[in-house]
One Martini backbone bead per residue (centre of mass of N, CA, C, O) as a GRO file, in nm:
protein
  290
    1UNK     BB    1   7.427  10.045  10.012
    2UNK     BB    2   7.257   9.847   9.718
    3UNK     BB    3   7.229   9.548   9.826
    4UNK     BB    4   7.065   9.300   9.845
    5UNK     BB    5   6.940   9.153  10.134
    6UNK     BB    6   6.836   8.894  10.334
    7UNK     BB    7   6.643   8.772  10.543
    8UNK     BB    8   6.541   8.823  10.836
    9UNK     BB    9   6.493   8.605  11.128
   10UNK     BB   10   6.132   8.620  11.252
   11UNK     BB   11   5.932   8.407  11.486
   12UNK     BB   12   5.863   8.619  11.736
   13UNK     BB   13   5.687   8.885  11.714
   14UNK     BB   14   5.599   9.171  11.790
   15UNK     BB   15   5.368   9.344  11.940
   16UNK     BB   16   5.111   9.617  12.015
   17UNK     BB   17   5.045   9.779  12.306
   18UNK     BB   18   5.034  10.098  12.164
   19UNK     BB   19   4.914  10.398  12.100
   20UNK     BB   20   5.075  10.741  11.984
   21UNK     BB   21   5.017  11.086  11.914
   22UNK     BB   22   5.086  11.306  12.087
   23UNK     BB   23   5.209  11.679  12.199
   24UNK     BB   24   5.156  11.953  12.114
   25UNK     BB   25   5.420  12.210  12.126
   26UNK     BB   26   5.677  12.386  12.250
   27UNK     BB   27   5.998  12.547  12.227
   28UNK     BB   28   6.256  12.747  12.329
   29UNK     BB   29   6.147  13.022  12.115
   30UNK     BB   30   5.881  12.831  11.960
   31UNK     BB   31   5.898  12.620  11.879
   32UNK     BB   32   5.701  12.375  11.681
   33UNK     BB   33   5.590  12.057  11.818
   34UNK     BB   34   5.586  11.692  11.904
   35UNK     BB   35   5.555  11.504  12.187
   36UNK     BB   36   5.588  11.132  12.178
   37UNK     BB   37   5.807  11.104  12.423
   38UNK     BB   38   5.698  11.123  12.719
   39UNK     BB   39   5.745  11.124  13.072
   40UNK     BB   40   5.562  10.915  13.125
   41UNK     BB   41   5.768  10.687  12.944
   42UNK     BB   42   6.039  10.654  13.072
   43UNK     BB   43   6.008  10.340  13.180
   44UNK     BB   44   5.884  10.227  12.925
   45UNK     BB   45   6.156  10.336  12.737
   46UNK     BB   46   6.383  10.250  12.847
   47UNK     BB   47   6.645  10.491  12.811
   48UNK     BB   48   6.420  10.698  12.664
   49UNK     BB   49   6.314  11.006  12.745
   50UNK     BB   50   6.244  11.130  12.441
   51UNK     BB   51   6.016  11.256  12.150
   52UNK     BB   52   6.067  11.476  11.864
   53UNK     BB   53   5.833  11.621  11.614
   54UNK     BB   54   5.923  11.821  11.303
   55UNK     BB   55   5.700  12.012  11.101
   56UNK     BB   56   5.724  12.279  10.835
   57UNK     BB   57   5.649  12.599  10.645
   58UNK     BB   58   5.647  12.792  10.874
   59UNK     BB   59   5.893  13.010  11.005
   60UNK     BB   60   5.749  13.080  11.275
   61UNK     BB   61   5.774  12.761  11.359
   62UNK     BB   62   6.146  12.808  11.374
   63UNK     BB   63   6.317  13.061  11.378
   64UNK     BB   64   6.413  13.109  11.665
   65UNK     BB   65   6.491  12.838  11.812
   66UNK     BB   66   6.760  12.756  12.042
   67UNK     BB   67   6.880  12.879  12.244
   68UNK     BB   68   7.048  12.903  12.518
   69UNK     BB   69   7.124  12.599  12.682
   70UNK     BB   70   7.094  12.333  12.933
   71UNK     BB   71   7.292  12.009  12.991
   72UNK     BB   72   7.223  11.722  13.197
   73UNK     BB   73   7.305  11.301  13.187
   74UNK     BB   74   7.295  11.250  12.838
   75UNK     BB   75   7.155  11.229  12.481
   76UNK     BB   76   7.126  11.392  12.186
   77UNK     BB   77   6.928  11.301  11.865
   78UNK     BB   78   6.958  11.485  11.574
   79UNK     BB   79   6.768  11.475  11.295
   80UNK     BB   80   6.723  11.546  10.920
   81UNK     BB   81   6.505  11.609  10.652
   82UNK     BB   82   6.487  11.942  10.682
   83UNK     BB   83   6.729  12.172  10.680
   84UNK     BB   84   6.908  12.400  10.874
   85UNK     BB   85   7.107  12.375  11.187
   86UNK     BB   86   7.309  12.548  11.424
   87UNK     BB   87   7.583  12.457  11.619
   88UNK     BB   88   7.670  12.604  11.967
   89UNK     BB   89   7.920  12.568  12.237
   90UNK     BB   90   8.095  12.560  12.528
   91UNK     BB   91   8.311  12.358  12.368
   92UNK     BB   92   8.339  12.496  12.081
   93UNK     BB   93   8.183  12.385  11.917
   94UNK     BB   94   8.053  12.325  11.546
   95UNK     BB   95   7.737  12.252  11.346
   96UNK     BB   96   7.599  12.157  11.057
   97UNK     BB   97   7.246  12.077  10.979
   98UNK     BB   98   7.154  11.852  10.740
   99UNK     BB   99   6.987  11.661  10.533
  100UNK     BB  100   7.051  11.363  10.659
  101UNK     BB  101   7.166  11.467  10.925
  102UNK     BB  102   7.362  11.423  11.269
  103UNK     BB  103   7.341  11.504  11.627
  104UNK     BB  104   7.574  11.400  11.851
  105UNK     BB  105   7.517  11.432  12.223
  106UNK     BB  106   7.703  11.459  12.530
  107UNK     BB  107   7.658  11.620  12.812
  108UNK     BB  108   7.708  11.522  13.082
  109UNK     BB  109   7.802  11.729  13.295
  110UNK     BB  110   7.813  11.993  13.061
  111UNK     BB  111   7.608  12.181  12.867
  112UNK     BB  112   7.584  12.496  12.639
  113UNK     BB  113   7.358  12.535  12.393
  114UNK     BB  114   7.274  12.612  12.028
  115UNK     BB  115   6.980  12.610  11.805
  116UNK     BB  116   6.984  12.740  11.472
  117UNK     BB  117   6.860  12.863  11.206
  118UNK     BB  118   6.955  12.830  10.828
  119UNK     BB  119   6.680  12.987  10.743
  120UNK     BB  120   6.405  13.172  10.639
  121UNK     BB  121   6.288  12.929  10.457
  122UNK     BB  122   6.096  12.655  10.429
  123UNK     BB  123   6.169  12.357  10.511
  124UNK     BB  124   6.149  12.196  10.886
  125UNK     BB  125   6.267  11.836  10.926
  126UNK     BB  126   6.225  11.595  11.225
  127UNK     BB  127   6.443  11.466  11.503
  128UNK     BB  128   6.441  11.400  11.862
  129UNK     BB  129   6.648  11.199  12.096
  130UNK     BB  130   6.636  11.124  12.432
  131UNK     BB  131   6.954  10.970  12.588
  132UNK     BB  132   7.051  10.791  12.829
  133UNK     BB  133   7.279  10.765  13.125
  134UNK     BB  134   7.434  10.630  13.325
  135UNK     BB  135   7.543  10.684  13.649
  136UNK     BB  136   7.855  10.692  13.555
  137UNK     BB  137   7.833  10.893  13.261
  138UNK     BB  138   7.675  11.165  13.423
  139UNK     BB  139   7.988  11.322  13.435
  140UNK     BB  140   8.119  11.342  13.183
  141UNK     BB  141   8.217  11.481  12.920
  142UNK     BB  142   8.187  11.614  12.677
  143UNK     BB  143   8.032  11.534  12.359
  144UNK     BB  144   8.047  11.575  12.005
  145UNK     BB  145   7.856  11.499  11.648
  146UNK     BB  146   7.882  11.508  11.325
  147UNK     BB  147   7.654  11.330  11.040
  148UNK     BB  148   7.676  11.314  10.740
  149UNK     BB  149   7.463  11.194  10.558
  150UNK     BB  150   7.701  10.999  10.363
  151UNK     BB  151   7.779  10.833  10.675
  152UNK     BB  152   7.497  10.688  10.660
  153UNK     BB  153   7.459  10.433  10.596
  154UNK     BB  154   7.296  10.165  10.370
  155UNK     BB  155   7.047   9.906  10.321
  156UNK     BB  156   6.894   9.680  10.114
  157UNK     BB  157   6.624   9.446  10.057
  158UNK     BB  158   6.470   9.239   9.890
  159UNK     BB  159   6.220   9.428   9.901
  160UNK     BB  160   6.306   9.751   9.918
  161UNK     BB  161   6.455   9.844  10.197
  162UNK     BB  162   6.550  10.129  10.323
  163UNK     BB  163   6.806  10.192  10.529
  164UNK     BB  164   6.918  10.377  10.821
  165UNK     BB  165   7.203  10.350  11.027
  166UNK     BB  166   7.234  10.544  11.318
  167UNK     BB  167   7.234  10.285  11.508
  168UNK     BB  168   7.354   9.985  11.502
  169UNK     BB  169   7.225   9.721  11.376
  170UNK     BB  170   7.153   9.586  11.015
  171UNK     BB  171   7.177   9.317  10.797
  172UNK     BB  172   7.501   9.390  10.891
  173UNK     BB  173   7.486   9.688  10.935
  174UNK     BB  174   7.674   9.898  11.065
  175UNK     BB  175   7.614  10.237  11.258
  176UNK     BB  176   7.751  10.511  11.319
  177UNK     BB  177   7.667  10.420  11.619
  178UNK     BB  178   7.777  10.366  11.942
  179UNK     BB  179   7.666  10.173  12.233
  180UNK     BB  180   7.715   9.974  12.517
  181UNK     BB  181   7.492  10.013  12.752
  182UNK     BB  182   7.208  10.053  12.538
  183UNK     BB  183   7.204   9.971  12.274
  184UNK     BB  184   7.113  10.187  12.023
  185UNK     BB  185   6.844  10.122  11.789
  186UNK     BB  186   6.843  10.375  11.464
  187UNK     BB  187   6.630  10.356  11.242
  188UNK     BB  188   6.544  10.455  10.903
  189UNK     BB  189   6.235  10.356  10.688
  190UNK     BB  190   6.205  10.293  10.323
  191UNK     BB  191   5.882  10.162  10.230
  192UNK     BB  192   5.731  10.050  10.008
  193UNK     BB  193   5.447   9.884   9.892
  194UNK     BB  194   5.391   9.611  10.095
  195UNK     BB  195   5.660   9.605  10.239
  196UNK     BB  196   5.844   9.438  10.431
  197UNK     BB  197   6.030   9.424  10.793
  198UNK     BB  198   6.286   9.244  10.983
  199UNK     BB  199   6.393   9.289  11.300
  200UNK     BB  200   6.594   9.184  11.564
  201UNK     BB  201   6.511   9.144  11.904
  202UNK     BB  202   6.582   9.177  12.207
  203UNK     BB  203   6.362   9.112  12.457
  204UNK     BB  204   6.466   9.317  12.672
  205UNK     BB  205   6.417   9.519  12.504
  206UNK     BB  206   6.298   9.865  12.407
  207UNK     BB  207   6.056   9.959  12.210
  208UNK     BB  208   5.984  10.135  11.862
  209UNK     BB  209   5.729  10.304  11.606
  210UNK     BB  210   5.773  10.585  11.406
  211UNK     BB  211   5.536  10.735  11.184
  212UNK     BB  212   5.578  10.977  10.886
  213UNK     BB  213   5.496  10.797  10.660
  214UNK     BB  214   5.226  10.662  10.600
  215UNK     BB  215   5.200  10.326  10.690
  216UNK     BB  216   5.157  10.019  10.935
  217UNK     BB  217   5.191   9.692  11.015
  218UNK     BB  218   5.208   9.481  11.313
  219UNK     BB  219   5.029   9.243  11.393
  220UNK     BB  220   4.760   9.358  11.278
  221UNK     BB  221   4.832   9.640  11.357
  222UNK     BB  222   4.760   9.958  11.304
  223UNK     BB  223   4.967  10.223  11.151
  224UNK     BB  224   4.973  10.559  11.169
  225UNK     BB  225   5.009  10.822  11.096
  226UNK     BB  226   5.188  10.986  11.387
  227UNK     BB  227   5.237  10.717  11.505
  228UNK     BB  228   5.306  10.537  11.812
  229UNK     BB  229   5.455  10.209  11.871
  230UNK     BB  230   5.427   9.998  12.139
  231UNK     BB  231   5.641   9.748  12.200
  232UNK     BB  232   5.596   9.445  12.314
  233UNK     BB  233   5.691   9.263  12.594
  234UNK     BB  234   5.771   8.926  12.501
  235UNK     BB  235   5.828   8.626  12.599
  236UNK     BB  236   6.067   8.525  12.355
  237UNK     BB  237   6.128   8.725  12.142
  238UNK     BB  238   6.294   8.850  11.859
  239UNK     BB  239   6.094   9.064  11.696
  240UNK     BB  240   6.027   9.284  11.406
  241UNK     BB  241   5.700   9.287  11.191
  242UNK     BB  242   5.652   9.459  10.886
  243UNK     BB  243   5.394   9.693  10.688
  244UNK     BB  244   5.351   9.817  10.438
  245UNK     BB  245   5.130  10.024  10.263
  246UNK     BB  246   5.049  10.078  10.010
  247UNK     BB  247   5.204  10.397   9.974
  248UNK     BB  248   5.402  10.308  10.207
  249UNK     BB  249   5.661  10.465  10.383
  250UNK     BB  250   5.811  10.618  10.718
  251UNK     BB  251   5.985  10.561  10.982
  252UNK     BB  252   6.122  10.440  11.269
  253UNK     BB  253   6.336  10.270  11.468
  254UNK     BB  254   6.334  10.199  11.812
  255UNK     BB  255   6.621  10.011  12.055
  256UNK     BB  256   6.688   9.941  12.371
  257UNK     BB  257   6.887   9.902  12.698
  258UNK     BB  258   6.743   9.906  12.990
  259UNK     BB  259   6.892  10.079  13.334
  260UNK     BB  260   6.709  10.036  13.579
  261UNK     BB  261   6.735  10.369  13.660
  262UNK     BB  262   6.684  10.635  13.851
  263UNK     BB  263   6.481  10.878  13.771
  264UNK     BB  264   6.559  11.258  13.739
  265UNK     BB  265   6.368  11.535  13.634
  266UNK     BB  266   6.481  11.907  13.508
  267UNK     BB  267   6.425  11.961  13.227
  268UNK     BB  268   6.764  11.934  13.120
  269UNK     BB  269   6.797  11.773  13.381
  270UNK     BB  270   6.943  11.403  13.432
  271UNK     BB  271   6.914  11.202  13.657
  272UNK     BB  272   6.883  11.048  13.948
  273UNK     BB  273   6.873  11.254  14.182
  274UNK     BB  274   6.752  11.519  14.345
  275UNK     BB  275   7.026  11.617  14.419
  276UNK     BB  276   7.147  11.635  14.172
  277UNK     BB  277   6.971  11.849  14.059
  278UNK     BB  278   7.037  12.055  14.301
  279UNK     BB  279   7.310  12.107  14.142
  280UNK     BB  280   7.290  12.145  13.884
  281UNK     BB  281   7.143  12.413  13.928
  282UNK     BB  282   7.379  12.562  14.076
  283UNK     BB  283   7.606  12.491  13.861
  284UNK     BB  284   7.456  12.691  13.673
  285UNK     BB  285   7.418  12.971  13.822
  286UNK     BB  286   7.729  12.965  13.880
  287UNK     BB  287   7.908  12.847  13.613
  288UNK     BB  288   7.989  12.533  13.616
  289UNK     BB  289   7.834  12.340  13.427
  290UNK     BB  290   8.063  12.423  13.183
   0.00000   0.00000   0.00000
């Protein structure tokens, strides 16, 4: 959609309570990644548990990917912005994502999968964003969802702001995914320079915004390029009001309903219970986990 849309009203916008640079480190089989949602930070960001910010055009710090690894108790989205990546799993599944394409998994009771690049060399830009699930749905079956760039949404603001609507909702149009219990609002935000941005926000859901390109101010705090701004939980609040630096921008804005639900985590495997843990990880050595 590329309808100009009037502006959305926010009237008490929350402020910025600290800004995060992250943390450069590896995964997988050694990609370089900065992890910016570290596990410090899942009670203050509940529902979300990780986000990882990748980016490179050397081929050494992507090639190996992500062999078979396992997971259960949440759900990962991952977004790419350049690049290629092959998944395939234990439940048979198997799919190409692809630049602008999102990559949505519910391990659920348990999946083993592998994340693998289809190039050997160009960029490799994108983001992981792992969403917990209830303590009800953290041994539901499996399921994955491939969104090709094509199918996610997209609304321009009377500002000239390009939303992609991948979880949530904004100005009015549904986004790709929809989860009922965590309701989480995942946009990517394509900012001119000096063009605003309000969106809406539960007073009571957990926010943040990951900026990735060029600058934001936030209710006068600068939010420069590779930081995280996590927004205060203001009483009475309705949302966030944004503005893009002279150079334009582009961010995340990431926002759900947090589940005040005991986390235990160990590496992949995220529950309420140490018991469930060492659960996970019996049915993963026996074979039984997915």
């Amino acid at each position: 959609m590329d309808t100009p849309t009037p502006p959305l009203s926010v009237t008490r916008p929350r402020s910025v309570e600290r800004l995060v640079a992250g943390t450069p480190t590896r995964d997988g089989a050694g990609v370089r990644l900065t992890r910016v949602l570290t596990q410090d930070l899942q009670r203050r960001l509940d529902p979300f548990l990780m986000l990882d910010a990748f980016g490179t055009d050397n081929p050494d710090d992507y090639i190996a990917g992500f062999p078979d690894h396992p997971h259960r108790g949440f759900e990962t989205v991952t977004y790419m912005l350049d690049g290629r990546m092959r998944h395939r799993d234990s439940a048979g599944h198997e799919g190409l994502l692809g630049p602008g394409g999102v990559q949505w998994m519910t391990a659920g009771r348990g999946v083993i999968h592998s994340e693998l690049p289809e190039q050997e060399e160009g960029r490799m830009e994108g983001f992981q964003l792992w969403l917990n699930l209830p303590s009800k749905d953290k041994m539901r079956p499996a399921w994955y969802r491939d969104i090709p760039s094509a199918e996610i949404p997209e609304v321009t603001t009377a500002d000239g702001v390009t939303v992609r609507v991948i979880a949530g909702a904004s100005h009015g149009v549904a986004g790709a995914m929809q989860r009922e219990t965590t309701e989480p609002l995942v946009l990517d935000l394509h900012l001119p320079g000096g063009a605003p941005f309000a969106q809406p926000l539960p007073a009571a859901h957990n926010a943040f915004v990951y900026v990735y390109r060029g600058s934001v101010a936030i209710e006068g705090s600068a939010v420069p390029v590779q930081r995280m701004a996590i927004l205060a939980n203001t009483p009475g609040s309705d949302g966030v009001v944004l503005a893009a630096g002279p150079d334009g921008a582009r961010a995340l804005l990431i926002a759900g309903r947090p589940l005040n639900e005991p986390i235990a985590q160990y590496g992949p495997f995220v529950m309420n219970t140490h018991d469930e843990i060492f659960q996970a990880v019996r049915d993963f050595q026996s074979g039984r986990l997915a």
